[in-house]
C-alpha distance (Angstrom), angle and dihedral (degrees) to the residues before:
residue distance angle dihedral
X1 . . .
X2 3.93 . .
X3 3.84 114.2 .
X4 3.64 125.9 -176.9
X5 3.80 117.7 -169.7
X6 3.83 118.5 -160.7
X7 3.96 141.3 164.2
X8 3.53 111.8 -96.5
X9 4.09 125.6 -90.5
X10 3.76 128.8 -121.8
X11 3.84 75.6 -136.8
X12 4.00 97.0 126.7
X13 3.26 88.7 -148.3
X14 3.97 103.1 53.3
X15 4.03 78.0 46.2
X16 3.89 88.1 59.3
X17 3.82 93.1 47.3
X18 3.91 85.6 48.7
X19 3.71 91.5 53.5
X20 3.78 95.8 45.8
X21 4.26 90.5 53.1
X22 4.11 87.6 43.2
X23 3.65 84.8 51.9
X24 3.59 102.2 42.0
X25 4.11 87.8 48.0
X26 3.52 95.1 53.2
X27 3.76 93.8 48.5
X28 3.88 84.6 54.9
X29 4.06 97.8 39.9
X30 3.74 89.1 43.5
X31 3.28 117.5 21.3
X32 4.11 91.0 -126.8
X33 3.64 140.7 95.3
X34 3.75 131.2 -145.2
X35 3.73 121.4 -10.4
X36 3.67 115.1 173.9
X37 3.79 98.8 -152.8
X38 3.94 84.5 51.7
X39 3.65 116.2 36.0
X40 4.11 102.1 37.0
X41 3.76 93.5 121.8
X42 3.50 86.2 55.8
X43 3.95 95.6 51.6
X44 4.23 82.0 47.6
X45 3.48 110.3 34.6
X46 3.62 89.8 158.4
X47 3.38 99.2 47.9
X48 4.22 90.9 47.0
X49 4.07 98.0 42.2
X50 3.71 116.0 -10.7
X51 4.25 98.3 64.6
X52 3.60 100.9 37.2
X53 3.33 116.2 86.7
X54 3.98 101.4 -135.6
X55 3.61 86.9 39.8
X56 4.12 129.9 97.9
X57 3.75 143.3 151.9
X58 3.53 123.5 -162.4
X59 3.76 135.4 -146.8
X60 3.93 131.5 -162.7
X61 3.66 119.9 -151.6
X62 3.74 128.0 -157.5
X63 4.14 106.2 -140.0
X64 3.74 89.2 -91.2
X65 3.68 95.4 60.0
X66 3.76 96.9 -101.2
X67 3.87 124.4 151.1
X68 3.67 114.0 -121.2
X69 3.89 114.1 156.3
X70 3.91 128.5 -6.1
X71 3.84 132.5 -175.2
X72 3.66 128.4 -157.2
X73 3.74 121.6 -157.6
X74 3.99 123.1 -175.3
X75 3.69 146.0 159.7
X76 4.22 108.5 -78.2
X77 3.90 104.8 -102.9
X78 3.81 101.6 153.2
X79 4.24 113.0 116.9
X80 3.74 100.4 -139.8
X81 3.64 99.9 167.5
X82 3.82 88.7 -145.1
X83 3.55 93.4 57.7
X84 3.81 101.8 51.2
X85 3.73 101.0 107.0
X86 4.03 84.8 44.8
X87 3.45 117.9 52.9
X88 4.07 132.2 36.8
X89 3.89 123.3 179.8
X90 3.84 85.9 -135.0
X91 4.11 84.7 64.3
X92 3.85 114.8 19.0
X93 3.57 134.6 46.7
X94 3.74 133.7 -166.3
X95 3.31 141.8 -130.0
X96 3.60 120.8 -109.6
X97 4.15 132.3 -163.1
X98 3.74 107.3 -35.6
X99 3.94 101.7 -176.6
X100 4.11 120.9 171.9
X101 3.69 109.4 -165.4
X102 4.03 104.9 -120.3
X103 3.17 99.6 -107.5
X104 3.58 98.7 66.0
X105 3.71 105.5 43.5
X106 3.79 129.1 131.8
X107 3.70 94.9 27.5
X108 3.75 102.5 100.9
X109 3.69 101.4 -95.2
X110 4.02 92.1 111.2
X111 3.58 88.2 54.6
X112 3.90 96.4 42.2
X113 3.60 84.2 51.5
X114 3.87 103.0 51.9
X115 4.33 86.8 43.1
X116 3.76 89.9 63.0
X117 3.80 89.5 50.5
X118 3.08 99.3 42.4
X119 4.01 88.0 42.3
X120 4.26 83.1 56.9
X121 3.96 92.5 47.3
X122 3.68 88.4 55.0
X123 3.75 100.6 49.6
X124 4.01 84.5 42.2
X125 3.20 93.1 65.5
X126 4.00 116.7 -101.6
X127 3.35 138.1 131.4
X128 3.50 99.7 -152.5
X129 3.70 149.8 38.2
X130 4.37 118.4 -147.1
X131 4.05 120.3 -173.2
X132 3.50 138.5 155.7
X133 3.39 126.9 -143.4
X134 4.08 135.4 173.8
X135 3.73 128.9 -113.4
X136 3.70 79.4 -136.7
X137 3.83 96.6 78.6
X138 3.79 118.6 87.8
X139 3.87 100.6 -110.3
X140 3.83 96.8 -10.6
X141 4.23 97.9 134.1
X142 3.87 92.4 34.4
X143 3.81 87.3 48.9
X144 3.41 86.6 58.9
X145 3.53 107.5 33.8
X146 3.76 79.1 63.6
X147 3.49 91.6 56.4
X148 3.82 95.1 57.6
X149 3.53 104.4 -96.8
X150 4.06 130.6 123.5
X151 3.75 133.3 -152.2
X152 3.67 112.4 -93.2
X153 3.41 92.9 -179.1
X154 3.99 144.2 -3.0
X155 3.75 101.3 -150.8
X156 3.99 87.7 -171.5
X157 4.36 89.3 -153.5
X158 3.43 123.2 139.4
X159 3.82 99.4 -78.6
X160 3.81 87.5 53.4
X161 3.98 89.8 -125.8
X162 3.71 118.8 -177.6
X163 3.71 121.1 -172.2
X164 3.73 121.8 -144.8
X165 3.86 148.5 167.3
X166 3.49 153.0 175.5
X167 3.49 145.7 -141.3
X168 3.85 113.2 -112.6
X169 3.97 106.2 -123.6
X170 3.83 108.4 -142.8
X171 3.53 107.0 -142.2
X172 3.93 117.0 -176.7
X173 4.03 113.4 -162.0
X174 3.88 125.2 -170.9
X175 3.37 102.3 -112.2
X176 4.23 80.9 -163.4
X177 3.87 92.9 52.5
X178 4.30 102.3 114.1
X179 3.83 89.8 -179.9
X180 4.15 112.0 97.8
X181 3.52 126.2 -172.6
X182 3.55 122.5 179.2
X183 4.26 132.9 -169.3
X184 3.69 90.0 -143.3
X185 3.61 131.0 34.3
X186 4.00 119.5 -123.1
């Protein structure tokens, strides 16, 4: 199976497609539809991560143009009153609806999809990454345990909502380095 992963388009409609997936995901996830005070980054994707600047979503394709995971990344702007002395727009970003269509789950593409995100929140600038997540999702907090981050908070309501985050690890590679060595042969 050929994947391509890309930023999102201001192509209205790529945006519409997006939308439609986002939709169909949360219906599944959920069990909802719409709700306004929930889902307005969906309704204005380029409002929420296309415009801004340290802002992105991204999309992979199959070959055939289908939607099967996306990823949105974007400067923290929620007012938990807990995390006040924590988190800044000007310095963390948040994670933003990571969906993988069922049928291609546990083969790396979550994880793919969350490194190039977190790769763009790194050369954008922050120091951190904030989510939340719900004990409701099959493998949500070990998903992301894997991926570095801790629990911040357990906020034990009735969606089960934990908060987390993670502290960006600046790597710097030599682009001129010639000499590869890898842990597993490919």
């Amino acid at each position: 199976m050929n994947v391509t992963i890309k930023e999102l388009s201001k192509d209205s409609n790529e945006i519409k497609c997006v939308q439609e997936f986002l939709f169909n995901m949360i219906k599944s996830e959920f069990g909802y539809d719409y709700v306004p005070e929930w889902h307005q980054d969906v309704m204005n994707l380029e409002e929420y991560y296309i415009s801004p600047e340290k802002n992105n979503f991204f999309v992979a394709y199959l070959d055939d143009g289908e939607i099967i995971a996306t990823i949105g990344i974007r400067a923290y702007d929620k007012d938990f009153p807990e995390f006040r002395h924590l988190y800044s727009k000007d310095t963390t970003s948040s994670i933003w609806r990571l969906f993988v269509d069922r049928r291609c789950r546990r083969c790396g593409l979550a994880s793919k999809m969350f490194s190039i995100a977190e790769n763009f929140a790194n050369e954008a600038g922050y120091d951190d990454i904030y989510l939340h997540t719900h004990k409701t999702l099959d493998g949500a907090i070990e998903f992301w345990t894997k991926m570095g981050f801790v629990v911040a908070m357990d906020s034990n309501d009735e969606l089960e909502t934990v908060h987390m985050d993670k502290k960006i690890q600046e790597l710097e590679i030599n682009p001129l380095a010639n000499d590869f060595r890898y842990a597993v042969k490919l």
